[in-house]
C-alpha atoms as a printed R data frame, in Angstrom:
    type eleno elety resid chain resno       x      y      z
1   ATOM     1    CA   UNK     A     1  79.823 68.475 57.540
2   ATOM     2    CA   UNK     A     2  82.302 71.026 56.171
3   ATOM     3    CA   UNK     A     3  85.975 70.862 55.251
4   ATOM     4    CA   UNK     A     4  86.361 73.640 58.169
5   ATOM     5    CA   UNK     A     5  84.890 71.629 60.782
6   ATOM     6    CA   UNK     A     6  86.701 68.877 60.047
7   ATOM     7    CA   UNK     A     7  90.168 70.872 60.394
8   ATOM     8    CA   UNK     A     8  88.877 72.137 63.093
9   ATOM     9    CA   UNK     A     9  88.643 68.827 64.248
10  ATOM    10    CA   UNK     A    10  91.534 67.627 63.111
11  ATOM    11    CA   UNK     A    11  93.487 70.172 65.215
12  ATOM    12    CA   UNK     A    12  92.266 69.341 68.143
13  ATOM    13    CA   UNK     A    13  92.470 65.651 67.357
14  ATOM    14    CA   UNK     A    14  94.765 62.440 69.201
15  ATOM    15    CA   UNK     A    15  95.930 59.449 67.916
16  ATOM    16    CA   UNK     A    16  96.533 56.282 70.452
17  ATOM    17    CA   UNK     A    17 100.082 57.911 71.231
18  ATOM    18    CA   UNK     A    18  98.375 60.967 72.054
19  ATOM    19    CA   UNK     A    19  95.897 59.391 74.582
20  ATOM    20    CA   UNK     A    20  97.126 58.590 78.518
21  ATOM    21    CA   UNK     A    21  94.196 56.629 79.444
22  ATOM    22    CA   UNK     A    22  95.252 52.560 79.507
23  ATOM    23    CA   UNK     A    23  91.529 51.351 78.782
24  ATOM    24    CA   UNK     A    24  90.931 53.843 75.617
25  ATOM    25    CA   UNK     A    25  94.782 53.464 74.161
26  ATOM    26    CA   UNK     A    26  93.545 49.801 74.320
27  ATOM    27    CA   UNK     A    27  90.507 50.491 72.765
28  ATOM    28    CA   UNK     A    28  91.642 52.950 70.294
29  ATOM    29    CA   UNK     A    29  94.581 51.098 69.222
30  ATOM    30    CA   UNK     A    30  92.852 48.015 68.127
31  ATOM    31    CA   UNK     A    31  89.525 49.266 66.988
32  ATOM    32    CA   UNK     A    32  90.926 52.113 65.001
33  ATOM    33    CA   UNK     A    33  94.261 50.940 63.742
34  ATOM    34    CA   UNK     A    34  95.435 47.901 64.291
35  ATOM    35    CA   UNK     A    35  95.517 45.887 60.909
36  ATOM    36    CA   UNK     A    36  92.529 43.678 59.979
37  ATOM    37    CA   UNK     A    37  89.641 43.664 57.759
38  ATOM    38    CA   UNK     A    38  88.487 47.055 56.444
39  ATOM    39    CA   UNK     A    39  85.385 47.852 54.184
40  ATOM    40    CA   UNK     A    40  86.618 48.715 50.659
41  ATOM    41    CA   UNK     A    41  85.222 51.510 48.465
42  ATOM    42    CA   UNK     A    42  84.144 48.170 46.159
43  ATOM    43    CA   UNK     A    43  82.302 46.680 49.229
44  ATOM    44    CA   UNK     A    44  79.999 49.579 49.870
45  ATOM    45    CA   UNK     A    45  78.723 50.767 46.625
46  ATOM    46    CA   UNK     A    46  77.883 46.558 46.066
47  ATOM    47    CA   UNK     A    47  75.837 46.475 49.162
48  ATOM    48    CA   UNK     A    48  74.307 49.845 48.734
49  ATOM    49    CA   UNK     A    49  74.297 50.362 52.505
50  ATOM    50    CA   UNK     A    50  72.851 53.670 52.634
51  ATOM    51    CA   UNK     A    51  75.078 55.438 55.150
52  ATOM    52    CA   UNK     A    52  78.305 57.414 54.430
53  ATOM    53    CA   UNK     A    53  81.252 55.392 53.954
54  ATOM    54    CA   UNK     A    54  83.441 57.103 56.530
55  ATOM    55    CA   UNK     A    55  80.895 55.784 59.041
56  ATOM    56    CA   UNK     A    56  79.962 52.429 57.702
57  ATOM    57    CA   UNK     A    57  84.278 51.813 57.453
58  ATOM    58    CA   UNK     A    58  84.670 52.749 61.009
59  ATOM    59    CA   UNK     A    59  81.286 51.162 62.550
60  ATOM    60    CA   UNK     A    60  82.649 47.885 60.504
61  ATOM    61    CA   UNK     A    61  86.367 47.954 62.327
62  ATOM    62    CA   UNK     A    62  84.768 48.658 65.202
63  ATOM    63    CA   UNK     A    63  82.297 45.719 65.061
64  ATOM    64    CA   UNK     A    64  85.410 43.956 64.079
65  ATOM    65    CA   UNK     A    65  87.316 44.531 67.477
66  ATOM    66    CA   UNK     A    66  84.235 44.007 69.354
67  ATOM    67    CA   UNK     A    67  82.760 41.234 68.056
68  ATOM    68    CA   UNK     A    68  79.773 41.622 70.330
69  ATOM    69    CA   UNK     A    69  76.831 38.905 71.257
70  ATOM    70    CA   UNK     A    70  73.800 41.359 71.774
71  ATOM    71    CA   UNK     A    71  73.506 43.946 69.492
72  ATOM    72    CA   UNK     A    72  70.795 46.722 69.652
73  ATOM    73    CA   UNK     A    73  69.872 49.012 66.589
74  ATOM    74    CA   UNK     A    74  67.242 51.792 67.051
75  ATOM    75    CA   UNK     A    75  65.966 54.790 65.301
76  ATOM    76    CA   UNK     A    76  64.260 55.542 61.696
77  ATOM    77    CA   UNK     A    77  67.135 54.171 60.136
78  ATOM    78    CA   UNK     A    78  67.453 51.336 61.999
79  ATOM    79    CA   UNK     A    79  66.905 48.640 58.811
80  ATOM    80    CA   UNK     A    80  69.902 50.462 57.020
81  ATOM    81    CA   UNK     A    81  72.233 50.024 59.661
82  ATOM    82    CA   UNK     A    82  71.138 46.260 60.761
83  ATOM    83    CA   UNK     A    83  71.400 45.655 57.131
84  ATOM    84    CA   UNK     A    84  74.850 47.367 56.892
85  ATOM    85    CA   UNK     A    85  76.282 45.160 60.672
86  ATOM    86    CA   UNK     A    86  75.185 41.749 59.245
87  ATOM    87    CA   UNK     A    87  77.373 42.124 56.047
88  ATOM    88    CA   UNK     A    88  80.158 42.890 58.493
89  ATOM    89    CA   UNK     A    89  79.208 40.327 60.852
90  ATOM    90    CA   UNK     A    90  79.202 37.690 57.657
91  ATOM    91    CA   UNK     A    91  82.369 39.051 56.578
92  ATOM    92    CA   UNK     A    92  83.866 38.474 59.632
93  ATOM    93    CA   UNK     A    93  82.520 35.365 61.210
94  ATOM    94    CA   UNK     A    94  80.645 37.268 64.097
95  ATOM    95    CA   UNK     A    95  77.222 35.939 65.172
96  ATOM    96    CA   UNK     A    96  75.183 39.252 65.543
97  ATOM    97    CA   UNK     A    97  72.048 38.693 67.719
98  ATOM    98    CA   UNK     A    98  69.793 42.091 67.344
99  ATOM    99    CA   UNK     A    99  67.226 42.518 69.772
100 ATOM   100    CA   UNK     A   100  64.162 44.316 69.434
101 ATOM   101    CA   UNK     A   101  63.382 47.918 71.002
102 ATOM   102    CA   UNK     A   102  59.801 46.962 72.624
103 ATOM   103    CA   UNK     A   103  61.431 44.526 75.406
104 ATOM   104    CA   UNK     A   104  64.222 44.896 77.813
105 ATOM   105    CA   UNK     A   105  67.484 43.339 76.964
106 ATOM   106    CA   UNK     A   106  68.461 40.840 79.415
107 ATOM   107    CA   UNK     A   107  71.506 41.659 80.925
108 ATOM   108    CA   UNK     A   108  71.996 44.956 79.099
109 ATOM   109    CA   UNK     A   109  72.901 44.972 75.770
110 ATOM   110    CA   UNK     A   110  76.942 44.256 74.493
111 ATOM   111    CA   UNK     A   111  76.517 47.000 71.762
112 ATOM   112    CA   UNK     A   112  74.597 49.774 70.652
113 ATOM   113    CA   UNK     A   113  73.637 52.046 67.372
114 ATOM   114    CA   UNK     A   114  71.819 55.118 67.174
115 ATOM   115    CA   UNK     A   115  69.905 55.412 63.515
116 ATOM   116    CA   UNK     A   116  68.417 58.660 63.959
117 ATOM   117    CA   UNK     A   117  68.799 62.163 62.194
118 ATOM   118    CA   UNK     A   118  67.562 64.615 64.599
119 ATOM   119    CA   UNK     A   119  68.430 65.739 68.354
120 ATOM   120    CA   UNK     A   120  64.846 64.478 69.855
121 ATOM   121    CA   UNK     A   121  64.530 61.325 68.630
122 ATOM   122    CA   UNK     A   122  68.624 61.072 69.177
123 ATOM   123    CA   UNK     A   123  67.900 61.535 72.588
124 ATOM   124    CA   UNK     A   124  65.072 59.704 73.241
125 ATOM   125    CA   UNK     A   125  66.684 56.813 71.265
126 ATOM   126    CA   UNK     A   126  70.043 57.290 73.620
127 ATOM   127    CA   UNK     A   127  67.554 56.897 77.003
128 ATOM   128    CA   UNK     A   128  66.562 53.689 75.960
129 ATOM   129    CA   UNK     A   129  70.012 52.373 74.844
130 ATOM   130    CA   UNK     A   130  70.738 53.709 78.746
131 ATOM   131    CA   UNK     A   131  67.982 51.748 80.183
132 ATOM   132    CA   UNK     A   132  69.349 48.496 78.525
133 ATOM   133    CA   UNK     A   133  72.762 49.053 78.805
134 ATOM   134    CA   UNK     A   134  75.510 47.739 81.633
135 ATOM   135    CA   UNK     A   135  78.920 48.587 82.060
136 ATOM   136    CA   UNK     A   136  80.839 47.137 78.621
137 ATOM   137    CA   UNK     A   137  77.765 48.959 76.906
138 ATOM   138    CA   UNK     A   138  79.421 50.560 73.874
139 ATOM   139    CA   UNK     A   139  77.011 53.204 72.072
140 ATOM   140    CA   UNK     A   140  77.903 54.355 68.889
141 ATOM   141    CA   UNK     A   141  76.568 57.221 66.779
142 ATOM   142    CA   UNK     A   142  76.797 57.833 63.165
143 ATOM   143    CA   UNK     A   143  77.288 61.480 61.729
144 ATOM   144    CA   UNK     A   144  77.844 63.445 64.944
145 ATOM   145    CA   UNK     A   145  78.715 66.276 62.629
146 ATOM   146    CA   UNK     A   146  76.543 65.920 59.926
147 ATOM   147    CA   UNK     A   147  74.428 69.180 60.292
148 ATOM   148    CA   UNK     A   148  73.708 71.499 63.367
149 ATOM   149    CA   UNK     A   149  70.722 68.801 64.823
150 ATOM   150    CA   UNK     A   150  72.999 66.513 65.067
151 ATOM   151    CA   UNK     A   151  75.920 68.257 67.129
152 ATOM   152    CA   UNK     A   152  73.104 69.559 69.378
153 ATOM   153    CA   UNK     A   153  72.220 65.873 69.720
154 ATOM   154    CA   UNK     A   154  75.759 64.878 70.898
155 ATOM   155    CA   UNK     A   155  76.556 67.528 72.728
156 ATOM   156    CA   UNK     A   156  73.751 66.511 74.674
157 ATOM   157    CA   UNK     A   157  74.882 63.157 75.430
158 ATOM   158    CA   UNK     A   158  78.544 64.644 76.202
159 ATOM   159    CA   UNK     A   159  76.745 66.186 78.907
160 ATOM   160    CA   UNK     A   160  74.143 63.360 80.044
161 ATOM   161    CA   UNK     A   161  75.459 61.540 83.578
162 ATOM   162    CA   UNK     A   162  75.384 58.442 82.420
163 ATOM   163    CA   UNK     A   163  78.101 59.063 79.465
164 ATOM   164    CA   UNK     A   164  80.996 58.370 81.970
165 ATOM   165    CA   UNK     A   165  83.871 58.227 78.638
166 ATOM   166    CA   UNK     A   166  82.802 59.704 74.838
167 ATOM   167    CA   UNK     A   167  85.119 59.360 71.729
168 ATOM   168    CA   UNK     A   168  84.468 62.179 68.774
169 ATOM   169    CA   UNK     A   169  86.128 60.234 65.683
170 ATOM   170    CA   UNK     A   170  84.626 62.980 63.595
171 ATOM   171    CA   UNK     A   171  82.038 60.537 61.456
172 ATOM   172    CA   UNK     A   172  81.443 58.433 64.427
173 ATOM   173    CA   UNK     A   173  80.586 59.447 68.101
174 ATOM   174    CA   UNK     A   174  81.488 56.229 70.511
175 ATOM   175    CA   UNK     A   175  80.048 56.342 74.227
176 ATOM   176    CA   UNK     A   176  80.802 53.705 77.065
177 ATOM   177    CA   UNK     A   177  78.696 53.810 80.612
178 ATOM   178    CA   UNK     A   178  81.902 52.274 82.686
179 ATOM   179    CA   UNK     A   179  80.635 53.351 86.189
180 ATOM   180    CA   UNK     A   180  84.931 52.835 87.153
181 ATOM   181    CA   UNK     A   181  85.867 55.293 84.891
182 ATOM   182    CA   UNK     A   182  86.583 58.995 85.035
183 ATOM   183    CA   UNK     A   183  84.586 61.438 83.033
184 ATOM   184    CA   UNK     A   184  87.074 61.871 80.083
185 ATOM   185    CA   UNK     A   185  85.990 63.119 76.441
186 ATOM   186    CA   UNK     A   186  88.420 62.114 73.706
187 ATOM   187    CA   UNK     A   187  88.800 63.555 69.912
188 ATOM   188    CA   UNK     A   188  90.407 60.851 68.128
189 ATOM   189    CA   UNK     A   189  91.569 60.578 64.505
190 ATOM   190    CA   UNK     A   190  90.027 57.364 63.204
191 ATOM   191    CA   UNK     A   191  92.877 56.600 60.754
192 ATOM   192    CA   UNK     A   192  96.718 57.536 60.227
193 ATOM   193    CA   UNK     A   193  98.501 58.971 57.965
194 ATOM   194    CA   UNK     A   194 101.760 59.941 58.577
195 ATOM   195    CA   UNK     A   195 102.698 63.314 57.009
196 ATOM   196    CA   UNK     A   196  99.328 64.690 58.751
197 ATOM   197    CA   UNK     A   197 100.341 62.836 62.182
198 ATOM   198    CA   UNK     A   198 103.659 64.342 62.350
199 ATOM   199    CA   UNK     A   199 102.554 67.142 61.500
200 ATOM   200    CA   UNK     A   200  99.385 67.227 64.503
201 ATOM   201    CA   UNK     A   201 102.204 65.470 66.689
202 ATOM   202    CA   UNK     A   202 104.322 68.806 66.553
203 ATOM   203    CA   UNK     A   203 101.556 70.926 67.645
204 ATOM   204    CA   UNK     A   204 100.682 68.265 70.443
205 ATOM   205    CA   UNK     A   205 104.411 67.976 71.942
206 ATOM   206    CA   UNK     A   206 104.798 64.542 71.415
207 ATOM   207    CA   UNK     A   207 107.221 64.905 68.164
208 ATOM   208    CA   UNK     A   208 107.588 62.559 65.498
209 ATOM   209    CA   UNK     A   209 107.971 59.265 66.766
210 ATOM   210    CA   UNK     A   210 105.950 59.577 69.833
């Protein structure tokens, strides 16, 4: 990660005003911003979680919106990031079932992580999130633009068939499999401020307030 890229990415980024599709405004709106229970700077460095804190904050508002049933965590990293989900999930009152990689899911799993550092074991961990997955799948992975693996990585899975709708939120790349759905790739600020906003809103044509 470098403070170009992410002004790079922050030029190119929406917000939920910015965004014309009904299911992710929906999505975007209450997983990234609507008010609710955020991890604190305090929170993190007490739990030692072992993943930046731009990702473990959004992966816990997420889980917060979500609240899913079957959860499914795989890659080297997998014990940091199950660790990191159950604190949310206690926070929270959410009953997080994990399932293990060596079986199939039945049904398809609710929810997804990727806990991987490099594009072939991203990949390979991304086919079998597909082969468990169903429709309301949501895939999430950590530090898209961490270092040149891992854009490679989600590039990849931009491109993969089964990625029908992708969200870049910079620390955090979100994919859903809805088989209804459009191809559509969205670049999504995961938080607001609003000096920056109306400042990203001018360049976007939608102004101020819009």
């Amino acid at each position: 990660m470098s403070t170009l890229s992410y002004i790079q990415f922050l030029w190119k980024s929406l917000d939920d005003h910015g965004i014309h599709s009904p299911f992710m405004f929906r999505f975007v709106s209450k997983a990234f911003y609507a008010k609710g229970p955020r991890l604190s700077k305090k929170e993190y460095r007490s739990q030692n979680m072992q993943i930046g804190y731009p990702a473990a904050e959004l992966l816990y508002r997420v889980v917060n919106y979500l609240r899913p049933a079957k959860s499914f965590v795989i890659g080297e990293n997998a014990d940091k990031v199950i660790e990191m989900l159950r604190y949310a999930g206690e926070e929270n009152k959410i009953k997080l079932w994990f399932f293990s990689p060596l079986a199939p899911i039945p049904g398809g799993t609710d929810f997804a992580v990727i806990a991987d550092n490099e594009k072939e074991a991203v990949m390979a961990s991304f086919e079998k999130i597909v082969s468990n997955s169903n429709n309301d799948t949501v895939c999430l992975l950590p530090n898209i633009h961490a270092n040149a693996a891992m854009e490679a990585a989600w590039d990849s899975i931009l491109s993969h068939p089964k990625a029908t709708v992708t969200v870049d939120a910079y620390h955090l790349g979100i994919i859903f499999f809805r088989r209804e759905q459009v191809h559509q790739h969205f670049i999504v600020r995961p938080s607001k401020s609003f000096f920056r906003d109306a400042l990203l809103g001018l360049k976007n044509g939608y102004g101020l307030l819009g």
